[in-house]
C-alpha positions in Angstrom: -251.9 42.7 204.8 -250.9 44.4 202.1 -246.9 43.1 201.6 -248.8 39.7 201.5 -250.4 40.9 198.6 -247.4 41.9 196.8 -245.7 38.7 198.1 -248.4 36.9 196.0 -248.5 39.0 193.6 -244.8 38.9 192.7 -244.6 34.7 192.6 -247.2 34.6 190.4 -246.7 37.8 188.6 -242.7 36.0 187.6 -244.4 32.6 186.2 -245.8 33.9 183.0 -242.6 36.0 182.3 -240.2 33.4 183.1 -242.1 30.6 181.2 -242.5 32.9 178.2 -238.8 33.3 178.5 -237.8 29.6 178.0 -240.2 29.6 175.6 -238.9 32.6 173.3 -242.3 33.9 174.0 -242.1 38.2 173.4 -244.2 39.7 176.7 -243.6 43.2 177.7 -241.6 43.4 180.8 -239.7 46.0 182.8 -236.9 45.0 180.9 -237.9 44.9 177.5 -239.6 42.0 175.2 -236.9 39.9 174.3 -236.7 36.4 175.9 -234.0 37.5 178.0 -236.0 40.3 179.4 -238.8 38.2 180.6 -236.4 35.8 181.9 -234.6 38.4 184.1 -238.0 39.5 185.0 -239.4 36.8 186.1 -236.2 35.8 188.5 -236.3 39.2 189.6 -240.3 38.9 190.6 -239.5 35.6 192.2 -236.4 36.9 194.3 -238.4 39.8 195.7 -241.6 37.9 196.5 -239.3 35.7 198.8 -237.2 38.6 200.0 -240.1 40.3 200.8 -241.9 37.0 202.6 -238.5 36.4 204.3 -239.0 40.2 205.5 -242.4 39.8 207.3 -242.5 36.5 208.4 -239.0 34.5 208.4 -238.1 31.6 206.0 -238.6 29.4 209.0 -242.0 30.3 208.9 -243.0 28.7 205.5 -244.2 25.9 206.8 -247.6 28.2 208.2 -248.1 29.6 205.0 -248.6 26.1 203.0 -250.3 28.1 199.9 -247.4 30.4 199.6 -245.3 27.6 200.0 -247.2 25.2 197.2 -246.8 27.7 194.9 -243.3 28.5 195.5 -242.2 24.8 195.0 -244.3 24.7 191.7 -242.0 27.9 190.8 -239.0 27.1 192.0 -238.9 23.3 190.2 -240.1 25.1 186.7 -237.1 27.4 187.3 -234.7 24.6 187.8 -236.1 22.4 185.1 -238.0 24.4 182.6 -235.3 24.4 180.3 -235.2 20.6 180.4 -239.0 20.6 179.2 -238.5 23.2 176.8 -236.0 21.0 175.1 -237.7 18.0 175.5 -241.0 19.0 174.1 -240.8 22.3 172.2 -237.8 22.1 170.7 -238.5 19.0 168.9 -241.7 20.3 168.0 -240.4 23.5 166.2 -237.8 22.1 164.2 -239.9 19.1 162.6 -242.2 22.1 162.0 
């Protein structure tokens, strides 16, 4: 019971630090408060909240844990486009301001 707390707790613990991080957003991490830092942060969260779920239960098994696994799709497609939004929206934003 408890890894599935940390299992949680680490997914959603590595969305604010890796949105702040595309977003030059300063949050204290492990690692520091640059953009970088939250950015390494945040993958690192994410990596060991599915380490740690591949540990106790198997990737095959995601498909019983359909909270887990809603919130790790919502995760995973920020990390593979959130820089893609951050240009599109923010970007543009900043520089006309």
């Amino acid at each position: 019971m408890l890894i599935d707390f940390f299992i949680g707790f680490l997914l959603m613990n590595a969305m604010p630090h890796f949105i702040l991080g595309i977003y030059k957003g300063r949050m204290l991490s492990a690692f520091g408060f640059s953009a970088k830092a939250n950015l390494a942060y945040g993958l690192l969260n994410y990596s060991l909240s599915i380490g740690l779920f591949a540990f106790q239960y198997g990737l095959g098994d995601l498909l019983n844990h359909p909270t887990y696994l809603g919130a790790l799709v919502v995760m995973t497609i920020y990390v593979l486009t959130g820089q893609f939004w951050y240009n599109l929206f923010q970007k543009p934003y900043l520089n006309n301001n």
